[in-house]
C-alpha positions as CSV (number, residue, x, y, z in Angstrom):
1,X,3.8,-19.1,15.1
2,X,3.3,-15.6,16.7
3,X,3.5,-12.2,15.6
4,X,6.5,-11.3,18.0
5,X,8.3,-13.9,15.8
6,X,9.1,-11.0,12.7
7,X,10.4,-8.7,15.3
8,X,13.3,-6.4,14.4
9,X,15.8,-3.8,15.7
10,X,15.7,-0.2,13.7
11,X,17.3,2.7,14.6
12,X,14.9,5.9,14.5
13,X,17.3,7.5,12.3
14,X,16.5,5.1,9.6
15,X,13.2,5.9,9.1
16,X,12.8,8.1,5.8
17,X,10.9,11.3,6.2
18,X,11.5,13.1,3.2
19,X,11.6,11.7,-0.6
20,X,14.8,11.9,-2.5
21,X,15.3,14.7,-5.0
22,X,15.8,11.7,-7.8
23,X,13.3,9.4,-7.3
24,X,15.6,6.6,-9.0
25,X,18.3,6.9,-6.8
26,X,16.9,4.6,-4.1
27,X,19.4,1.4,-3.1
28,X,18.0,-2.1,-3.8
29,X,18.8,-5.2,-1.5
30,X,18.4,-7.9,-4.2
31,X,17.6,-10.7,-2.4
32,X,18.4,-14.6,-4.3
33,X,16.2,-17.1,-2.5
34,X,17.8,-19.6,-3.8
35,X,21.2,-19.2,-2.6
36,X,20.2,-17.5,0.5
37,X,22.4,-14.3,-0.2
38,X,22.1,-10.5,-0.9
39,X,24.3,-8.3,-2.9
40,X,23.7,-4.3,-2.4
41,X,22.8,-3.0,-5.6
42,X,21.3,0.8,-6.8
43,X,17.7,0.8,-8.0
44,X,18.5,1.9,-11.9
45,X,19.8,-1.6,-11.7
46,X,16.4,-3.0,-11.5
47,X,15.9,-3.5,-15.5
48,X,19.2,-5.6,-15.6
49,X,16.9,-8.2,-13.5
50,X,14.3,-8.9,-16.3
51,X,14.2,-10.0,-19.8
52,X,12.0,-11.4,-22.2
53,X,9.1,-13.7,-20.7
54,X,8.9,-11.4,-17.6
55,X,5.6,-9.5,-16.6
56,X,5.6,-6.5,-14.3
57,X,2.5,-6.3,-12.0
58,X,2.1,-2.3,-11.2
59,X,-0.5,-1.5,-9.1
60,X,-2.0,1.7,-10.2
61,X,-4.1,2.7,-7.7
62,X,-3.9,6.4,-7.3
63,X,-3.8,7.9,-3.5
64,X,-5.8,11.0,-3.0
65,X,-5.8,13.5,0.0
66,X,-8.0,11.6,2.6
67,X,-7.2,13.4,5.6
68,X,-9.2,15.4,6.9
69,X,-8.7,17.9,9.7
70,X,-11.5,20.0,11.3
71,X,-13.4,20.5,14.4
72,X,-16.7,19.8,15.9
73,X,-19.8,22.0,15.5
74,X,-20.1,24.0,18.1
75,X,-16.1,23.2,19.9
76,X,-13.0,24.5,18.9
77,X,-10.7,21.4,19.3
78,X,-9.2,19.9,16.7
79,X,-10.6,16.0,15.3
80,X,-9.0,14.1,12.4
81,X,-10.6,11.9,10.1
82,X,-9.1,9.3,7.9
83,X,-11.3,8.3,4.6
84,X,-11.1,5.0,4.1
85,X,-13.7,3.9,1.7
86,X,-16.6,4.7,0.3
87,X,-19.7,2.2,2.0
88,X,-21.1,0.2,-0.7
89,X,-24.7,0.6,-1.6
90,X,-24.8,4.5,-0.8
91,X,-24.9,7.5,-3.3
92,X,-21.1,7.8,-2.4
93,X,-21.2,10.3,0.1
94,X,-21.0,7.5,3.2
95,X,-17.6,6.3,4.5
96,X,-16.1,4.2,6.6
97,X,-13.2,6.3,8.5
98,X,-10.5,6.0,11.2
99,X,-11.6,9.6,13.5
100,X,-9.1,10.7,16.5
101,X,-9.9,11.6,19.6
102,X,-12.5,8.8,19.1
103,X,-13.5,9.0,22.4
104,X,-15.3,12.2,21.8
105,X,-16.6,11.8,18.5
106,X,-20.2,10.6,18.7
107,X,-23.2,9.6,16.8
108,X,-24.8,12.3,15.7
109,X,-22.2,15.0,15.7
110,X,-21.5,17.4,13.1
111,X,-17.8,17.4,12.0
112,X,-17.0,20.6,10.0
113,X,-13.4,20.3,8.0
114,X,-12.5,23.4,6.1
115,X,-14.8,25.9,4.4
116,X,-16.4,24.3,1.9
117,X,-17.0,19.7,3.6
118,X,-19.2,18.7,6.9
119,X,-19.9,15.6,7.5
120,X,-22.9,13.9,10.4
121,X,-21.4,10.6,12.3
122,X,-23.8,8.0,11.6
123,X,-22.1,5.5,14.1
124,X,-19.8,3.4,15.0
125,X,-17.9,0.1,13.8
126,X,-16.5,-2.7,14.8
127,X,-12.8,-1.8,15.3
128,X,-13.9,2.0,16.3
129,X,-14.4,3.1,12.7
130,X,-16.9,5.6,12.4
131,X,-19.1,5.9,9.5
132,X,-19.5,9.4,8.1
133,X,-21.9,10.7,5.8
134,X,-20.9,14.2,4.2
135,X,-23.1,17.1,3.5
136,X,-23.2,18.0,-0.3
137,X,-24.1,16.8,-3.0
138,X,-22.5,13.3,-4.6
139,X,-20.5,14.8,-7.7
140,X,-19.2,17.7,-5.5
141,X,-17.6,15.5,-3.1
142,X,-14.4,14.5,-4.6
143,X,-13.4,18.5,-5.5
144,X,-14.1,19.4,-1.8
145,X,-12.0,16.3,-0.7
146,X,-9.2,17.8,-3.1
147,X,-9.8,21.2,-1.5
148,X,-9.7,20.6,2.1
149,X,-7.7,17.1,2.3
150,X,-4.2,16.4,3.4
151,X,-2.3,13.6,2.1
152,X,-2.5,11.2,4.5
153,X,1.3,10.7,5.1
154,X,2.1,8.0,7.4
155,X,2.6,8.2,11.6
156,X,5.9,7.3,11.5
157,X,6.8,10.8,9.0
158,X,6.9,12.8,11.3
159,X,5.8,16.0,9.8
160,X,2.7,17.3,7.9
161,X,1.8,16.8,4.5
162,X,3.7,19.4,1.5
163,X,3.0,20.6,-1.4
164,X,5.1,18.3,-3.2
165,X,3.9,15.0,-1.5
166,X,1.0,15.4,-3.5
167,X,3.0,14.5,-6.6
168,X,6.0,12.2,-4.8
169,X,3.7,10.1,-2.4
170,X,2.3,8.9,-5.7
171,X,3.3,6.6,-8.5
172,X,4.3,8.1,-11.8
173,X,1.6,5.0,-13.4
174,X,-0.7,6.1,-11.0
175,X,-4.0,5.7,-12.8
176,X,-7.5,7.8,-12.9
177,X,-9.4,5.0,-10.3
178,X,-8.3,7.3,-6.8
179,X,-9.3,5.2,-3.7
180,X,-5.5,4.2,-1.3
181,X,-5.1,5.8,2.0
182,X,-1.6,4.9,1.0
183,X,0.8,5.0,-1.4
184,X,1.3,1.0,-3.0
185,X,5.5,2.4,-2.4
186,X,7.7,-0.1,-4.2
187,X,6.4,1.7,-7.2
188,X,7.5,5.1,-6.0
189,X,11.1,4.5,-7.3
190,X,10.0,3.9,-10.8
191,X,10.2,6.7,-13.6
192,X,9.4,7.0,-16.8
193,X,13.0,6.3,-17.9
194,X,13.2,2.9,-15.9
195,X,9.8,1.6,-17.0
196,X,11.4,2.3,-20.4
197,X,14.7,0.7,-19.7
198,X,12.6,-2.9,-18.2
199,X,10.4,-2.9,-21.6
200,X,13.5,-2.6,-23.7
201,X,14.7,-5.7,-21.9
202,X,12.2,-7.2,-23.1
203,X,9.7,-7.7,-19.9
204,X,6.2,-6.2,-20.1
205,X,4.0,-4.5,-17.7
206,X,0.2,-5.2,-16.6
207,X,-2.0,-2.8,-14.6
208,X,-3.7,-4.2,-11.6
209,X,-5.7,-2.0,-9.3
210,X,-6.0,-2.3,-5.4
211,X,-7.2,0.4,-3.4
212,X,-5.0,0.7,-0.4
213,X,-6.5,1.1,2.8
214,X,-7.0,-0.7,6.9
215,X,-5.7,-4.2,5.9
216,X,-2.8,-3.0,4.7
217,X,-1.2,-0.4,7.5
218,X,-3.5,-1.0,10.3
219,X,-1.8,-2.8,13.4
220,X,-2.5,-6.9,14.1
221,X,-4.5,-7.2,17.0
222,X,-3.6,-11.0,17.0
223,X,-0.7,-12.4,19.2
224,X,-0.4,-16.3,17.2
225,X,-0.2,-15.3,13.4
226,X,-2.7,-17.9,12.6
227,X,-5.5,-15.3,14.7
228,X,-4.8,-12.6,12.0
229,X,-7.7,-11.0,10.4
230,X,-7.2,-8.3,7.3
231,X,-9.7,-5.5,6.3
232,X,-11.0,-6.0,3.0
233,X,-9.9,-4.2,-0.2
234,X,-10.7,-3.5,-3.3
235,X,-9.2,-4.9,-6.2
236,X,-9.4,-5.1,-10.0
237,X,-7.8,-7.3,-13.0
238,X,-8.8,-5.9,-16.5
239,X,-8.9,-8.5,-19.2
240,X,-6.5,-7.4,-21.4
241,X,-3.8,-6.9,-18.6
242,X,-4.7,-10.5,-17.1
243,X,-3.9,-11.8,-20.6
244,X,-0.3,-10.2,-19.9
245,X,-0.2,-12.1,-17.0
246,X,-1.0,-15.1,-18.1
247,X,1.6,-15.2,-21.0
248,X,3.9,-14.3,-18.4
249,X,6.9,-16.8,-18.0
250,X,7.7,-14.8,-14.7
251,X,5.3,-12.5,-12.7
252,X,7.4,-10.1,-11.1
253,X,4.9,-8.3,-8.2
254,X,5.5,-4.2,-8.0
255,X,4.8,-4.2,-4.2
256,X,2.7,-6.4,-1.3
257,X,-0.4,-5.1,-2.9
258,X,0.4,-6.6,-6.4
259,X,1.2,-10.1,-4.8
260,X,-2.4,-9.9,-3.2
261,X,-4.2,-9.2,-5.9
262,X,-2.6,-11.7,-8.5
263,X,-2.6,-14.8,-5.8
264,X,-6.1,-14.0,-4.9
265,X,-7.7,-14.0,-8.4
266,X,-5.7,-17.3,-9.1
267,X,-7.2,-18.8,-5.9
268,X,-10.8,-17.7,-7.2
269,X,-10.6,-18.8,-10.5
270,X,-8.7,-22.0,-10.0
271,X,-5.4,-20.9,-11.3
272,X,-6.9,-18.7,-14.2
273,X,-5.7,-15.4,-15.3
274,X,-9.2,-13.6,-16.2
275,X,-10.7,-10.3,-15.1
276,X,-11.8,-10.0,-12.0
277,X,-12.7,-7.8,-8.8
278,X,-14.4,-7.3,-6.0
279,X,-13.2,-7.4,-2.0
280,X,-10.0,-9.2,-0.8
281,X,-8.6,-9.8,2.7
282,X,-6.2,-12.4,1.5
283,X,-3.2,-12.6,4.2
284,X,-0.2,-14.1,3.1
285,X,2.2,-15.9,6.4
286,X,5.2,-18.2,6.1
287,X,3.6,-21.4,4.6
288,X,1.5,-19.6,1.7
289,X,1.6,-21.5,-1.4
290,X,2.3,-18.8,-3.8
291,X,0.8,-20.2,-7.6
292,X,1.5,-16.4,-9.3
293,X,4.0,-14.1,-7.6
294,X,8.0,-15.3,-9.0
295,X,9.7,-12.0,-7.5
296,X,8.9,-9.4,-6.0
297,X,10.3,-5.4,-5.4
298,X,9.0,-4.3,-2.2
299,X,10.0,-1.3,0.1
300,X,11.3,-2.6,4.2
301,X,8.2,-2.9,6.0
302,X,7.8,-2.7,10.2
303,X,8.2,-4.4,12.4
304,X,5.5,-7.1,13.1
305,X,3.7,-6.4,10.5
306,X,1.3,-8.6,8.0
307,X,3.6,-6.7,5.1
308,X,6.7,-8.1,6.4
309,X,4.9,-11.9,6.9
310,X,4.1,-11.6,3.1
311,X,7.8,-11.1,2.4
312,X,8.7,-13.8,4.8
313,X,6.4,-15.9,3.0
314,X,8.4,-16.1,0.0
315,X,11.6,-15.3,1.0
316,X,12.0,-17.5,4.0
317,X,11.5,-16.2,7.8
318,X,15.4,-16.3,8.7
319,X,16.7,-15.0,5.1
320,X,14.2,-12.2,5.4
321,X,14.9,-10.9,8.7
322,X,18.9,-11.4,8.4
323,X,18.5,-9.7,5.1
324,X,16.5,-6.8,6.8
325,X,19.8,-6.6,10.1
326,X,21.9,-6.4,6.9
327,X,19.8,-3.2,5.5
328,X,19.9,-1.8,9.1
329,X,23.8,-2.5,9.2
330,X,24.4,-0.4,6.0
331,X,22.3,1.9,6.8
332,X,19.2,1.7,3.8
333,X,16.4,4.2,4.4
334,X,13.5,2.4,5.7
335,X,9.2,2.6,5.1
336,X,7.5,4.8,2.5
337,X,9.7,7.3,1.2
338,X,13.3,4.4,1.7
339,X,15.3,2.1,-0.2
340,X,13.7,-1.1,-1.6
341,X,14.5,-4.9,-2.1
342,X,14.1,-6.8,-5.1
343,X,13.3,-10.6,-3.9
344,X,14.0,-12.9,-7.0
């Protein structure tokens, strides 16, 4: 099977750049896999879907403003830097980053970003990544991140980071543990009100943590799908919300990010919902046995991506892909800040 195989036709027009006012008010593709048909339906519909028995896995990883522009010491053109993570076994102050132009960033250059952040290149990765360590001390980092950081909006908006994407690129469960280069979006839609409306149904909610970062947006350098390789990422399962999950008659995954973290601490612990964490780079293609995910509300991915395999995985390559010409035909907001499908 290769990549070009979950290819797709979207129309530039499609692609959401802005937020709606309401964050609610987003469309839903419900999608039954076991009929093999869709019905358009309006996202405040979404607690009609669930009932007693059902568990709601929201990631609640919280997305903080890792984009960083600046220049080089001594040059006046502008560089970019992406934060990705923070390198293990450090006082916290070196990271792994994505850094444009990379061709004239280099090892031992002094990046300056802002008034108050610098950071020294300590060299260079695998896929390009730089690692950066940044000049200050460890508990002052964060607060100059916050200062001098832009939320790190996807390529495909195309527009700069605002005021208020600070508050709508973020989930309104967004916990304290800040560590996604991206927002996990199916939650996006959700407000208080509808979290409300699914418990009074009778379905419960657990909290699951994975911070979002290369294995989740960064291209496939693969052609044949079985040549795909993921970054790691960080995920955690507290006890008490894996206990949720294991009373769970249906686990119903908030977003891609949910259905990686429950199927890989199933496959680590032989089927057992316990707490967990540590590094995944689980990928999930058409042929995945899924032992935890029963639906799933995801935003429409791109094209060719590992996202969109996930969905294929449980939804079925042609259903999926027909399903997605359907959204394109009625016209559903697509990526980040778009509509949503509900896969059941």
């Amino acid at each position: 099977m290769y990549v070009s195989d979950f290819d797709f036709t979207l129309p530039e027009e499609l692609i959401a750049q802005t937020p709606l006012d309401d964050r609610a008010a987003s469309r839903m593709l419900v999608v039954d896999r076991a009929r093999g048909t869709w019905v358009d339906r309006a996202f405040r519909d979404l607690p009609s879907y669930f009932g007693p028995g059902d568990c709601l896995a929201l990631n609640e990883t919280r997305v903080f403003p890792a984009r960083l522009l600046g220049h080089r010491a001594g040059f006046t053109g502008e560089v970019e830097a992406l934060l990705v993570r923070a390198l293990p076994d450090s006082d916290g102050l070196n990271w792994l980053c994505l850094v444009r132009p990379g061709r004239k960033i280099r090892t031992g250059d002094r990046l300056v970003f802002g008034e108050t952040l610098e950071a020294v290149v300590l060299g260079r990765n695998d896929f390009g990544e730089r690692t950066l360590r940044f000049v200050c001390e460890p508990g002052e980092l964060a607060a100059r991140i916050d200062a001098e950081g832009h939320i790190p909006l996807p390529p495909y908006i195309g527009r700069s980071d605002r005021a208020e994407d600070r508050d709508r690129y973020q989930t309104v469960y967004a916990g304290d543990a800040r560590g996604s280069v991206a927002a996990p979006t199916a939650g996006l839609h959700f407000t208080p009100e509808v979290l409300e409306a699914c418990r009074e149904r009778g379905a419960e909610t657990a909290r699951l943590t994975l911070h979002v970062g290369l294995g989740t947006f960064a291209p496939l350098r693969a052609e044949r799908v079985e040549d795909v390789k993921l970054h790691a990422e960080w995920f955690d399962l507290r006890a008490e919300e894996a206990a949720k999950l294991a009373a769970a008659r249906r686990r119903v995954a908030v977003g891609t990010t949910s259905v990686r973290t429950l199927e890989t601490v199933l496959a680590r612990t032989g089927g057992e919902f316990r707490a967990l964490s540590g590094d995944t780079d689980i990928f999930i293609s058409p042929g995945f046995d899924f032992q935890a995910t029963g639906a799933l509300l995801t935003n429409f991915h791109l094209p060719q991506s590992s996202l969109l395999m996930l969905v294929c995985a449980l939804a079925g390559r042609e259903l999926t892909l027909a399903a997605y010409r359907h959204a394109v035909e009625a016209r559903y907001r697509f990526y980040s800040y778009g509509d949503c499908m509900l896969i059941v």
